[in-house]
PDB file of N, H, CA, C and O in Angstrom:
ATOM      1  N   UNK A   1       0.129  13.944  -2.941  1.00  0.00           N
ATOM      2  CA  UNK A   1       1.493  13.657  -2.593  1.00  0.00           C
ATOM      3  C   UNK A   1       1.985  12.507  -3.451  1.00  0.00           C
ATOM      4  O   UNK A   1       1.200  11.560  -3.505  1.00  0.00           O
ATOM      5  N   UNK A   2       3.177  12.377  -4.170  1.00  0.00           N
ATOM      6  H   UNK A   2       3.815  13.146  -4.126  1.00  0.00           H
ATOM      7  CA  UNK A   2       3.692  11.685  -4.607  1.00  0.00           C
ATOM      8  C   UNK A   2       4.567  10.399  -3.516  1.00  0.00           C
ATOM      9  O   UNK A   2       5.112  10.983  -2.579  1.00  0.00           O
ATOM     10  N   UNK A   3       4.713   9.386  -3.484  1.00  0.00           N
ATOM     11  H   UNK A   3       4.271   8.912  -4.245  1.00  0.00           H
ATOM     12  CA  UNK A   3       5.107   8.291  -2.596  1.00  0.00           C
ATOM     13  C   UNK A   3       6.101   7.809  -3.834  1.00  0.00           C
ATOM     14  O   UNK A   3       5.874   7.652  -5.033  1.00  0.00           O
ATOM     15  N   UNK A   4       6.996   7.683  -3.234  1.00  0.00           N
ATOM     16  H   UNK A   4       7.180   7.811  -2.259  1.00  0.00           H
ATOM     17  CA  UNK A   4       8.467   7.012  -4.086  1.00  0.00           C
ATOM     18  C   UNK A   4       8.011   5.653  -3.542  1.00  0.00           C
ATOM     19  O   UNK A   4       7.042   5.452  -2.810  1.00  0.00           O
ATOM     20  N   UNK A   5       9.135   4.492  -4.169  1.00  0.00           N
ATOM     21  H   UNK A   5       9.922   4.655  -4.764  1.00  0.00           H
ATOM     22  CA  UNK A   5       9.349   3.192  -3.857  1.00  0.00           C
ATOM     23  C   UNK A   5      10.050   3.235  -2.778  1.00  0.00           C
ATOM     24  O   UNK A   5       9.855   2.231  -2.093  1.00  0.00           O
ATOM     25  N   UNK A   6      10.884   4.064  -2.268  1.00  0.00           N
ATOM     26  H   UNK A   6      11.043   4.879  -2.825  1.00  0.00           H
ATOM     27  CA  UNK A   6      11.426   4.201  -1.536  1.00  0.00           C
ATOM     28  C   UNK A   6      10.959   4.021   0.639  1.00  0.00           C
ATOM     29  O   UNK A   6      11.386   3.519   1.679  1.00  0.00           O
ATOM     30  N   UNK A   7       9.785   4.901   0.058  1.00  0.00           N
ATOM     31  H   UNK A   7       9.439   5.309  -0.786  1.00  0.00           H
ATOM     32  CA  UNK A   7       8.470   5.363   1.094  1.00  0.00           C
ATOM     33  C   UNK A   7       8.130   4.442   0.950  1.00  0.00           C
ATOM     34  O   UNK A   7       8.519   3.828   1.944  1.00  0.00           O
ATOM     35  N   UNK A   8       7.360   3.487   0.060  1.00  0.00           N
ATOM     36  H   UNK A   8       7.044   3.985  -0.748  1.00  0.00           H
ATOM     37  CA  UNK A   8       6.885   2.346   0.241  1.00  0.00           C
ATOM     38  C   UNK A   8       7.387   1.059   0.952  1.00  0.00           C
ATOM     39  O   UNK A   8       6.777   0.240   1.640  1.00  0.00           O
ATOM     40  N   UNK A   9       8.361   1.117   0.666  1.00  0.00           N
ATOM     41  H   UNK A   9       8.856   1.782   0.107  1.00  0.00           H
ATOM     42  CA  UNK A   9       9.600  -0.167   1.497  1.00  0.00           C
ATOM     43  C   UNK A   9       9.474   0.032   3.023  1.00  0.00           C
ATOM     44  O   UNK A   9       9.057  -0.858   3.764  1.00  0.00           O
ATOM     45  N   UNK A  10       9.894   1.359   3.483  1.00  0.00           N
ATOM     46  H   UNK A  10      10.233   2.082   2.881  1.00  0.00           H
ATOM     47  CA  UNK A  10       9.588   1.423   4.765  1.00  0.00           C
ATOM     48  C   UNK A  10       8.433   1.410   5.276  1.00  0.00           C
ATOM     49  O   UNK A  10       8.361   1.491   6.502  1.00  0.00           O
ATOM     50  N   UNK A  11       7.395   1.320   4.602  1.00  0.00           N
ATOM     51  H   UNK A  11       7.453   1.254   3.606  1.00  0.00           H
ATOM     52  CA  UNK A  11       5.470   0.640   5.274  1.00  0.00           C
ATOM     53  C   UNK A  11       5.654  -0.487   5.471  1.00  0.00           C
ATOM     54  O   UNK A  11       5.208  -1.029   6.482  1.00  0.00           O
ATOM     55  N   UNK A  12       6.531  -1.295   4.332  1.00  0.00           N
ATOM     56  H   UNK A  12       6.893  -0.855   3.510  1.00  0.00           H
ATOM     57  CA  UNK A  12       6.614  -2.265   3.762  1.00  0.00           C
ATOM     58  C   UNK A  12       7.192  -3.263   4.679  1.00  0.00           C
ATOM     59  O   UNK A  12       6.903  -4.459   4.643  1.00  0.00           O
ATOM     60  N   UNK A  13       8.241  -2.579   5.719  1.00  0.00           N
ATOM     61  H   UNK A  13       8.476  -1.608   5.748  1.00  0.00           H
ATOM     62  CA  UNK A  13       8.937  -3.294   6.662  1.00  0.00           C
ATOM     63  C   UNK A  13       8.395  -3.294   7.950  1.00  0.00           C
ATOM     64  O   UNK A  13       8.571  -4.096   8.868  1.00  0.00           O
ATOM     65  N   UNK A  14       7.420  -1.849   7.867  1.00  0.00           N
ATOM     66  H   UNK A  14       7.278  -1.198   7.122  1.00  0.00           H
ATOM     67  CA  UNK A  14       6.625  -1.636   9.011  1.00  0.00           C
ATOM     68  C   UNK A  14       5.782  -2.669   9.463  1.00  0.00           C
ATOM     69  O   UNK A  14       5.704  -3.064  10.627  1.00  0.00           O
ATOM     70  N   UNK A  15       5.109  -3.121   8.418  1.00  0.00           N
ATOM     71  H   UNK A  15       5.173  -2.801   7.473  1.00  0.00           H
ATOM     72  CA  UNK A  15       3.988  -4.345   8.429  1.00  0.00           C
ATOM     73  C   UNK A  15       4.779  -5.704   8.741  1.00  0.00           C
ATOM     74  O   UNK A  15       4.338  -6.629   9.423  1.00  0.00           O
ATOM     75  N   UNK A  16       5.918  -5.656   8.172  1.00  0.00           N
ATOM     76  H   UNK A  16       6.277  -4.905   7.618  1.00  0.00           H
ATOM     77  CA  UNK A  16       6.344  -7.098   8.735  1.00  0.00           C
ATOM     78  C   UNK A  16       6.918  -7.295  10.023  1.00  0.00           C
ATOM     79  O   UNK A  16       7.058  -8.440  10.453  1.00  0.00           O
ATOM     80  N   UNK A  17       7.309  -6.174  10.767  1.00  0.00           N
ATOM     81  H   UNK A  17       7.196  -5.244  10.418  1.00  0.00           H
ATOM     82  CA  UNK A  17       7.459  -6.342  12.282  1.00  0.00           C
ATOM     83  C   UNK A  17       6.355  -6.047  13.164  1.00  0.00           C
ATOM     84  O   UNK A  17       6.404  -6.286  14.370  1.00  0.00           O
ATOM     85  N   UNK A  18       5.202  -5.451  12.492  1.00  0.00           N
ATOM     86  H   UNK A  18       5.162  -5.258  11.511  1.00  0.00           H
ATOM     87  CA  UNK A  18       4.073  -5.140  13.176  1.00  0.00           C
ATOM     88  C   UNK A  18       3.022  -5.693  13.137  1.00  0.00           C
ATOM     89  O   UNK A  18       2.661  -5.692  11.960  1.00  0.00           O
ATOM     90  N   UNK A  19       2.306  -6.176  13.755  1.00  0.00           N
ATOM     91  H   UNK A  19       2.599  -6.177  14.711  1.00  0.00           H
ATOM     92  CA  UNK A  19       1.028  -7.054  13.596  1.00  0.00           C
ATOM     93  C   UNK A  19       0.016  -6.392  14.028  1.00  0.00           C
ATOM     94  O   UNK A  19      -1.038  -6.717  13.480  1.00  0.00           O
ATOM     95  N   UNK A  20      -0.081  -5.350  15.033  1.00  0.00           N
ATOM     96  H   UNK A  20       0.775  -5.086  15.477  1.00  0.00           H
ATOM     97  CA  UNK A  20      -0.931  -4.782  15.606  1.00  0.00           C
ATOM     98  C   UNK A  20      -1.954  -3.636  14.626  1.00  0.00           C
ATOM     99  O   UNK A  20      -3.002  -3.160  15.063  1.00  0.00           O
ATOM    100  N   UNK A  21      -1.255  -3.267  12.919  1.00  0.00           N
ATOM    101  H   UNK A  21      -0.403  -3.654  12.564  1.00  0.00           H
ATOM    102  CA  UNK A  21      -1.612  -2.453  12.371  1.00  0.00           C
ATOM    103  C   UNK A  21      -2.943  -2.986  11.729  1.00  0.00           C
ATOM    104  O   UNK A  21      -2.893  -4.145  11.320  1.00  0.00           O
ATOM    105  N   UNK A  22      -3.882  -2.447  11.612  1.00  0.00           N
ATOM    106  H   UNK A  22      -3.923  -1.504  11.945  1.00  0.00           H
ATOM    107  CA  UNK A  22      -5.385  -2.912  11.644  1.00  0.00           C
ATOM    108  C   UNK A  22      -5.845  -1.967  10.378  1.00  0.00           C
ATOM    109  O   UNK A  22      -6.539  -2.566   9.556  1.00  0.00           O
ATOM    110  N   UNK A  23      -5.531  -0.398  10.050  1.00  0.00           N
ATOM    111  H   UNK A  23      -4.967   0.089  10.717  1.00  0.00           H
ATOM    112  CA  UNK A  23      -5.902   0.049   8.808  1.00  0.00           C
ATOM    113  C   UNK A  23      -4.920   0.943   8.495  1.00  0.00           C
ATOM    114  O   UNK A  23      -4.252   1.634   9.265  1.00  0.00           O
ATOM    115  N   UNK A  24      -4.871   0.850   6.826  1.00  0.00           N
ATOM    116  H   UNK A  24      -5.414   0.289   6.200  1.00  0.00           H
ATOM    117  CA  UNK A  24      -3.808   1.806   6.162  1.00  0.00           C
ATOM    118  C   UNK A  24      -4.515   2.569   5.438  1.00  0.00           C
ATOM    119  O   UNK A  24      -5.493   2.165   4.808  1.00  0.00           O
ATOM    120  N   UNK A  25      -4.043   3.948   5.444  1.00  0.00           N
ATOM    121  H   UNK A  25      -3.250   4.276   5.956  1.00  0.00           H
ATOM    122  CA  UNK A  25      -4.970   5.089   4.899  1.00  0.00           C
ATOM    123  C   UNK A  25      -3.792   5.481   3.891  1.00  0.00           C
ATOM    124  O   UNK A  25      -2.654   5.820   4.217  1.00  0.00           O
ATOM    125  N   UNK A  26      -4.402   5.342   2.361  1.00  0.00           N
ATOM    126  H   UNK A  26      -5.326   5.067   2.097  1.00  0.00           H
ATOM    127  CA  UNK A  26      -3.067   5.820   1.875  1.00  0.00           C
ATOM    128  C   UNK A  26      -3.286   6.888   0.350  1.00  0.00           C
ATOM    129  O   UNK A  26      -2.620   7.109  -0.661  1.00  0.00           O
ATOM    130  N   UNK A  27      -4.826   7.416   0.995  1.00  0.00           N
ATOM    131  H   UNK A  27      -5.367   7.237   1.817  1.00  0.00           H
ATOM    132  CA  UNK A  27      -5.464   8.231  -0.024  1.00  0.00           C
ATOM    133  C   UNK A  27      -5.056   9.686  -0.175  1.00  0.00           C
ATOM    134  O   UNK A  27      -4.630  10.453   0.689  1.00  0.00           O
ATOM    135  N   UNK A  28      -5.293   9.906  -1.533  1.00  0.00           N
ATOM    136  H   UNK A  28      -5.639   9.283  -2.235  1.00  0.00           H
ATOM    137  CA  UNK A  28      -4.708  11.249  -2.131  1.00  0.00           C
ATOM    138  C   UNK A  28      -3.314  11.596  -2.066  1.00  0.00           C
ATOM    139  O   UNK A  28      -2.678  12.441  -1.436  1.00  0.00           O
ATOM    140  N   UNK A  29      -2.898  10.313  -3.260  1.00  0.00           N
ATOM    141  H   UNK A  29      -3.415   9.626  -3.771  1.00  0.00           H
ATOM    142  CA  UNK A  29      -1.931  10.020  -3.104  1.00  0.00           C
ATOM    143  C   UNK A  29      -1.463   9.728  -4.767  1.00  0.00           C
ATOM    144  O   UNK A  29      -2.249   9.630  -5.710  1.00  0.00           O
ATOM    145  N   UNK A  30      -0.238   9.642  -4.819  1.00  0.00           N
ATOM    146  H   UNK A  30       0.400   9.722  -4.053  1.00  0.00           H
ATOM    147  CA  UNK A  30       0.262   9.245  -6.435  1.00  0.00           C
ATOM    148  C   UNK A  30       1.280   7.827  -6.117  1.00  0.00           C
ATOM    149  O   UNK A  30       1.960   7.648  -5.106  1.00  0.00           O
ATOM    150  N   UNK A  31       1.146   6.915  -7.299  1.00  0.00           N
ATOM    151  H   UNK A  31       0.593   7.061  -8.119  1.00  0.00           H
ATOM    152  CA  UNK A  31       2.268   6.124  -6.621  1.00  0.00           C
ATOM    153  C   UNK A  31       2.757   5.525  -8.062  1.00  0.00           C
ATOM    154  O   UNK A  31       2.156   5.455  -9.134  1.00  0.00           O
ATOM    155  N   UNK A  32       3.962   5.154  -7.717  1.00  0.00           N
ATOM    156  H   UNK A  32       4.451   5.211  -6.846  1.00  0.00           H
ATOM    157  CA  UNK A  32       4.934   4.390  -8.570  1.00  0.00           C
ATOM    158  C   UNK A  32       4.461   3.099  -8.922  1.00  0.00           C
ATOM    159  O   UNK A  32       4.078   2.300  -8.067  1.00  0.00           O
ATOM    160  N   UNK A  33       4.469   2.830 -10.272  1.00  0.00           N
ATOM    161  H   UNK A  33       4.780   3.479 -10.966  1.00  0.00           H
ATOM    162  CA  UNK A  33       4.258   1.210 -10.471  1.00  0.00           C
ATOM    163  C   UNK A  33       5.086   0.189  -9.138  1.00  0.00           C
ATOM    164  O   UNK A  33       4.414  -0.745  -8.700  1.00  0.00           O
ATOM    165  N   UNK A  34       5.881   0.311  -8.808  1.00  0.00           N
ATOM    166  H   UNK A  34       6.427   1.070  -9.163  1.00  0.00           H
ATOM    167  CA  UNK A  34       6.954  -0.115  -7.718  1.00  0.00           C
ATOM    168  C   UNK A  34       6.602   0.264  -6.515  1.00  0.00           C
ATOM    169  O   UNK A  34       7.307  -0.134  -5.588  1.00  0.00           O
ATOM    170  N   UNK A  35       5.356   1.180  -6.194  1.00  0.00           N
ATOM    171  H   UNK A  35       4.783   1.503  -6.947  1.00  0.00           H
ATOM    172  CA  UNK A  35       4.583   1.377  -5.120  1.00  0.00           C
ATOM    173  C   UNK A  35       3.437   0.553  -5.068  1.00  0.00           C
ATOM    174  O   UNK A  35       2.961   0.006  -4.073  1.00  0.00           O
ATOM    175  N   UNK A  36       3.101   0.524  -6.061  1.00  0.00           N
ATOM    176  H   UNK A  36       3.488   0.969  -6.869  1.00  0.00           H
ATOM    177  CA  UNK A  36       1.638  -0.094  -6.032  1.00  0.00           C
ATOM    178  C   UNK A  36       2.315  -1.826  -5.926  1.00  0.00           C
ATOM    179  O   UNK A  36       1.903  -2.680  -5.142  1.00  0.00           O
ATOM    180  N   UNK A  37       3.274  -1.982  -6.799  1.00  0.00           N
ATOM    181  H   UNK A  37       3.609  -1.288  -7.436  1.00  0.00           H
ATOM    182  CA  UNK A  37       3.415  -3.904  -6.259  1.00  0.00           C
ATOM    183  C   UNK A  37       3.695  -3.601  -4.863  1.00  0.00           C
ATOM    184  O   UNK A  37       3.077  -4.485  -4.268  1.00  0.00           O
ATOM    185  N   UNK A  38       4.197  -2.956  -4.096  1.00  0.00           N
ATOM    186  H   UNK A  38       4.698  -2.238  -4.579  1.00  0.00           H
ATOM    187  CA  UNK A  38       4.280  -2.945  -2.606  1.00  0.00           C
ATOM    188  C   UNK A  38       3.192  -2.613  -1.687  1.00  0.00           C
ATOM    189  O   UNK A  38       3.067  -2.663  -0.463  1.00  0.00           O
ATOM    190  N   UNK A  39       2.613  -2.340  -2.441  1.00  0.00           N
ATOM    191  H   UNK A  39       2.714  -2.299  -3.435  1.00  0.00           H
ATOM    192  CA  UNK A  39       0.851  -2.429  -1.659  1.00  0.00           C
ATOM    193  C   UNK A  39       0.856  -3.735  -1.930  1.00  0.00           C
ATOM    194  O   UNK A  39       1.150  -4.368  -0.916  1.00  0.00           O
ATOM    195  N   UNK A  40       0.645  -4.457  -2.920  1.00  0.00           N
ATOM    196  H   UNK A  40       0.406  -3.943  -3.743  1.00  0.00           H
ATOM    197  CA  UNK A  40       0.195  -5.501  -2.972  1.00  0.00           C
ATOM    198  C   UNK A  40       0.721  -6.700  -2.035  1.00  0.00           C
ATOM    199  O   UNK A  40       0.109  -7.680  -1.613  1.00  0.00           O
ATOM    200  N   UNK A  41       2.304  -6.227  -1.815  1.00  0.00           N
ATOM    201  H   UNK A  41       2.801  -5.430  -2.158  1.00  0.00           H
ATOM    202  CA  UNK A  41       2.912  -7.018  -0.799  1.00  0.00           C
ATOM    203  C   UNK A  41       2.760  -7.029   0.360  1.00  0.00           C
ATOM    204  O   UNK A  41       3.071  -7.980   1.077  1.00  0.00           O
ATOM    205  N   UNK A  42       2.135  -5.719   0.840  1.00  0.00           N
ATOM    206  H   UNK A  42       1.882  -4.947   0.257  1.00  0.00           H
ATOM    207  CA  UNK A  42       2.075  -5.546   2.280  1.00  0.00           C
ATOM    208  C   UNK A  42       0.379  -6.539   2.254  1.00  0.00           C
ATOM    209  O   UNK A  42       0.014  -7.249   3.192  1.00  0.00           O
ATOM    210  N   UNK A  43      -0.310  -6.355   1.127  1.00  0.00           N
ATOM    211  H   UNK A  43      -0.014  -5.779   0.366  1.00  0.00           H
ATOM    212  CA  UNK A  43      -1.851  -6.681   1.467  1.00  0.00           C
ATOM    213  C   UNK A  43      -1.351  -8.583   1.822  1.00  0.00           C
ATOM    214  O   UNK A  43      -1.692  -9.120   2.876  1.00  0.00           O
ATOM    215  N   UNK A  44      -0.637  -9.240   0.873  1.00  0.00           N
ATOM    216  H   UNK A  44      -0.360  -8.804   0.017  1.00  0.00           H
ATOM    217  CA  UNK A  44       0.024 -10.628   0.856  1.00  0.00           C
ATOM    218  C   UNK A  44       0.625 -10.526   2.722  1.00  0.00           C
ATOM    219  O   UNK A  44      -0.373 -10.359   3.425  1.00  0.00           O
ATOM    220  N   UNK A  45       1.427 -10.564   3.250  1.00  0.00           N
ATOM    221  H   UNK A  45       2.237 -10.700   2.680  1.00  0.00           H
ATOM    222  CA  UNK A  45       2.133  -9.740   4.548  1.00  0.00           C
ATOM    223  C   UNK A  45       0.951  -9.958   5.781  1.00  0.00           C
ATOM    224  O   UNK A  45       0.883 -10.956   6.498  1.00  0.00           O
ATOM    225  N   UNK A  46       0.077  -8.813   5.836  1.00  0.00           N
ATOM    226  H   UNK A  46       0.132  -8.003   5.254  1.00  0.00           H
ATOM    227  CA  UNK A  46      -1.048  -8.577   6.230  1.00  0.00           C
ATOM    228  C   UNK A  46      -2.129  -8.570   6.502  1.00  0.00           C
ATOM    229  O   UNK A  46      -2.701  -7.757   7.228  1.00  0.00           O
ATOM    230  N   UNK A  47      -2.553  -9.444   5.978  1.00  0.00           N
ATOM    231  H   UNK A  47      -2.088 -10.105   5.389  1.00  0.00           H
ATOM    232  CA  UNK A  47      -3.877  -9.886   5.523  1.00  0.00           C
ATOM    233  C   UNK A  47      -4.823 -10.647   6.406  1.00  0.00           C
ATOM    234  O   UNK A  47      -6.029 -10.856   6.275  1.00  0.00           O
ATOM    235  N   UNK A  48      -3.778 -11.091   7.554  1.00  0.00           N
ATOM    236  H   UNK A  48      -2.799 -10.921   7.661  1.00  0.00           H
ATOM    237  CA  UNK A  48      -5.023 -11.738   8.643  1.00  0.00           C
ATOM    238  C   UNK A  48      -5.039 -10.650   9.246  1.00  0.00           C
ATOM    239  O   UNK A  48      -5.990 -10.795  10.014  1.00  0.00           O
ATOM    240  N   UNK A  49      -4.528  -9.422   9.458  1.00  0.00           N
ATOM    241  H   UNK A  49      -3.755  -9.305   8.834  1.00  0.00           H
ATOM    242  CA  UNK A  49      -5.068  -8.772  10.724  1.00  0.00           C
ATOM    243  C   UNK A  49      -5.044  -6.674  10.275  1.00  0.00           C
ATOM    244  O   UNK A  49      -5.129  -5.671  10.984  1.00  0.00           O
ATOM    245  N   UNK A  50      -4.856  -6.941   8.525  1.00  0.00           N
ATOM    246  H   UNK A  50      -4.786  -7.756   7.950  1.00  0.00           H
ATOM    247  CA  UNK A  50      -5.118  -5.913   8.059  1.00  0.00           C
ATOM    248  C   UNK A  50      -6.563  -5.874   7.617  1.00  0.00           C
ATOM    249  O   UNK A  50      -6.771  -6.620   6.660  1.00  0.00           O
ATOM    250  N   UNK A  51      -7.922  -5.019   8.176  1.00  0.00           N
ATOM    251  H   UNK A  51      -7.753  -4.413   8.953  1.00  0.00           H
ATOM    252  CA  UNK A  51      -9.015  -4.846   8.118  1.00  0.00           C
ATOM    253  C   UNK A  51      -9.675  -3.865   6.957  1.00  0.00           C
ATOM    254  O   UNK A  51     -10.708  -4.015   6.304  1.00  0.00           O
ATOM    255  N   UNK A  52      -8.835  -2.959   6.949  1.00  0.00           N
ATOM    256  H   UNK A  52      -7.996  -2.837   7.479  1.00  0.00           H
ATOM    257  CA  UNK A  52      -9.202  -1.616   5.628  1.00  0.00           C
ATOM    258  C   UNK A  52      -7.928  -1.333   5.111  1.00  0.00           C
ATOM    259  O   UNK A  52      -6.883  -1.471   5.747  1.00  0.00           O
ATOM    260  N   UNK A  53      -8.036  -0.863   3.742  1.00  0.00           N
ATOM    261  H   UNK A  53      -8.885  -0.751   3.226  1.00  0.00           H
ATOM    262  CA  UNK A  53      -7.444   0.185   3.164  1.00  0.00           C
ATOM    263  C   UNK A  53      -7.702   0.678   2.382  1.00  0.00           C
ATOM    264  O   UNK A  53      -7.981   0.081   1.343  1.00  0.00           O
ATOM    265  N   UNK A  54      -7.738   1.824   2.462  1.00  0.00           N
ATOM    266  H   UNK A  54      -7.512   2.310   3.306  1.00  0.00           H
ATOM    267  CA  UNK A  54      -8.153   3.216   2.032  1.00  0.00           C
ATOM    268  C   UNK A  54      -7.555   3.529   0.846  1.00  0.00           C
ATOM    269  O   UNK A  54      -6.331   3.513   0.980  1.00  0.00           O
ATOM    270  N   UNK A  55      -7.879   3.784  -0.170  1.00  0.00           N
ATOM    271  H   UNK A  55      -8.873   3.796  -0.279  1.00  0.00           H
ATOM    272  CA  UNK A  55      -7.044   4.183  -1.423  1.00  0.00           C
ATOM    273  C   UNK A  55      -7.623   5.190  -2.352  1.00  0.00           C
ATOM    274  O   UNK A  55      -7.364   5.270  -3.553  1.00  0.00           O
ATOM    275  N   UNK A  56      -8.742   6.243  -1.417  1.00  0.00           N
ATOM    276  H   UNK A  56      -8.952   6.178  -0.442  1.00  0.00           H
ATOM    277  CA  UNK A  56      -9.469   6.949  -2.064  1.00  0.00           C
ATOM    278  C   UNK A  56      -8.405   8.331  -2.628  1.00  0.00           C
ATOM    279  O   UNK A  56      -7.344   8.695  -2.120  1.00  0.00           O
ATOM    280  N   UNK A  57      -9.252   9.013  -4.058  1.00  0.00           N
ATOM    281  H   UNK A  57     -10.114   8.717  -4.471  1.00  0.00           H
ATOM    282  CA  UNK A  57      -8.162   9.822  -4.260  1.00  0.00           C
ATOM    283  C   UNK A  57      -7.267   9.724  -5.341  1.00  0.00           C
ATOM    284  O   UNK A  57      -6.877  10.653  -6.048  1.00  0.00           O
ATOM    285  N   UNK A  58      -6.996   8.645  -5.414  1.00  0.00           N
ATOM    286  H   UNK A  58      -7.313   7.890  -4.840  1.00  0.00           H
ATOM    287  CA  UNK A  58      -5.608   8.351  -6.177  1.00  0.00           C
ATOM    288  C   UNK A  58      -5.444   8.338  -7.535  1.00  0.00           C
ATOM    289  O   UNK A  58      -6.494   7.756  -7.806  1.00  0.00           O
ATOM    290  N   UNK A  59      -4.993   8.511  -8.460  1.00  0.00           N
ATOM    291  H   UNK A  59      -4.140   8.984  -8.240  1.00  0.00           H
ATOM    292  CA  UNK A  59      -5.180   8.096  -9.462  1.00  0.00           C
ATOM    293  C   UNK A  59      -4.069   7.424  -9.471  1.00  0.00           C
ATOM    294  O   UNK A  59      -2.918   7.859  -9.506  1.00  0.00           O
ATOM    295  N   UNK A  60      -4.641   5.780  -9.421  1.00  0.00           N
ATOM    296  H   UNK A  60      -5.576   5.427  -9.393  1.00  0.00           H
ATOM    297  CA  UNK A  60      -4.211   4.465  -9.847  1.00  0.00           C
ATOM    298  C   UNK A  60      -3.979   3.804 -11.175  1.00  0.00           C
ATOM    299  O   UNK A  60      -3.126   3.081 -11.691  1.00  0.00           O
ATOM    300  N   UNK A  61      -5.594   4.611 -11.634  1.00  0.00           N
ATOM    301  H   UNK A  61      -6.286   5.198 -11.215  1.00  0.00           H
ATOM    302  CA  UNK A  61      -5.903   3.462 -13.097  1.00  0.00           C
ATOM    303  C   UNK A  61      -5.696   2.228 -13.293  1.00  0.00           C
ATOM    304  O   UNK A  61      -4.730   1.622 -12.827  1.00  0.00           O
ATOM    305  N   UNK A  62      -6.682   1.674 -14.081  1.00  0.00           N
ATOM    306  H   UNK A  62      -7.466   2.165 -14.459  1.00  0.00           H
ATOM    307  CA  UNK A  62      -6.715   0.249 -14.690  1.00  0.00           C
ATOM    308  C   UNK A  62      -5.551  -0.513 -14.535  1.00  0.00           C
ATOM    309  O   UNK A  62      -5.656  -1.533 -13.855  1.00  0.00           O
ATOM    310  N   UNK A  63      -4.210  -0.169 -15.136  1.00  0.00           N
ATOM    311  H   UNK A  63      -4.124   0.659 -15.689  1.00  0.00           H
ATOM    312  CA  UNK A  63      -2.942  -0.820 -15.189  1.00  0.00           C
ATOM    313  C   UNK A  63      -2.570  -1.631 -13.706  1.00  0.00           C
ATOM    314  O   UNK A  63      -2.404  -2.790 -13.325  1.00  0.00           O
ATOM    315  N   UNK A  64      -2.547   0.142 -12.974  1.00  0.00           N
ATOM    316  H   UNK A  64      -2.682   1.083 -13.284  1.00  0.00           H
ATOM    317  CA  UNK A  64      -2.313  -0.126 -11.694  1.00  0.00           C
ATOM    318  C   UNK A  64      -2.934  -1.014 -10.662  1.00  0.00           C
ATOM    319  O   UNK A  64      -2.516  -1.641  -9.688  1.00  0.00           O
ATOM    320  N   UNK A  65      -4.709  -0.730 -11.556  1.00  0.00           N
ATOM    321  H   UNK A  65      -5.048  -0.221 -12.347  1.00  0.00           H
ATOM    322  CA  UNK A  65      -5.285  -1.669 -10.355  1.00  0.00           C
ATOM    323  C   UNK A  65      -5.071  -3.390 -10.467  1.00  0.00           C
ATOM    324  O   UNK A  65      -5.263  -4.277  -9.635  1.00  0.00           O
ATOM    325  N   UNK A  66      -4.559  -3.431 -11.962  1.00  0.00           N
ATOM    326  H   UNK A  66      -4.403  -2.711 -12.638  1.00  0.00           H
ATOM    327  CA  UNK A  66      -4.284  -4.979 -12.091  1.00  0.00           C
ATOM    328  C   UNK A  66      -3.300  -5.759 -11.363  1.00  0.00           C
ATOM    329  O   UNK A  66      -3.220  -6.923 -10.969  1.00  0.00           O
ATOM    330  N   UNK A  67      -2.683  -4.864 -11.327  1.00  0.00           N
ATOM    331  H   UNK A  67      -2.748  -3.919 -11.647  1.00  0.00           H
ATOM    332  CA  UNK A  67      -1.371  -5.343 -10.215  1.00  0.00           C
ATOM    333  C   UNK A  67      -1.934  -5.446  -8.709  1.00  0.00           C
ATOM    334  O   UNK A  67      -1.364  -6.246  -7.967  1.00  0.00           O
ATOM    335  N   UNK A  68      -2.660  -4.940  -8.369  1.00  0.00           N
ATOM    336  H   UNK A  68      -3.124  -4.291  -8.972  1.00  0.00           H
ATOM    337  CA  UNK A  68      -3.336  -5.021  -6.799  1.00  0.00           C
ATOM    338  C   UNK A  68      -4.204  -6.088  -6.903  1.00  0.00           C
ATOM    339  O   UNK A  68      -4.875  -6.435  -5.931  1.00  0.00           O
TER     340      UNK A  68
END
């Protein structure tokens, strides 16, 4: 599945009113350079009480993973 920036924003807002979210599964998946900095924001966001995420699947590549 392809994920727009679009899709991403709304996780993106999800996490900041939600605290209770504990793992994000977001494998087999394609994403936008503009997706992947929004992973990175939600991981910044999240991070005391986000436990896993899943990113199996994807083709990210090198570029992408630098940004994460």
């Amino acid at each position: 599945m392809f994920i727009r920036c679009i899709e991403m924003k709304k996780l993106l807002d999800l996490f900041m009113v939600n605290t209770s979210i504990e793992e994000l599964n977001l494998s087999n998946n394609t994403f936008e350079y503009g997706g992947i900095e929004i992973i990175s924001d939600i991981i910044k966001i999240a991070y005391l009480h986000l436990r896993c995420i899943i990113l199996s699947w994807n083709e990210i590549g090198y570029e992408k993973m630098n940004i994460l």
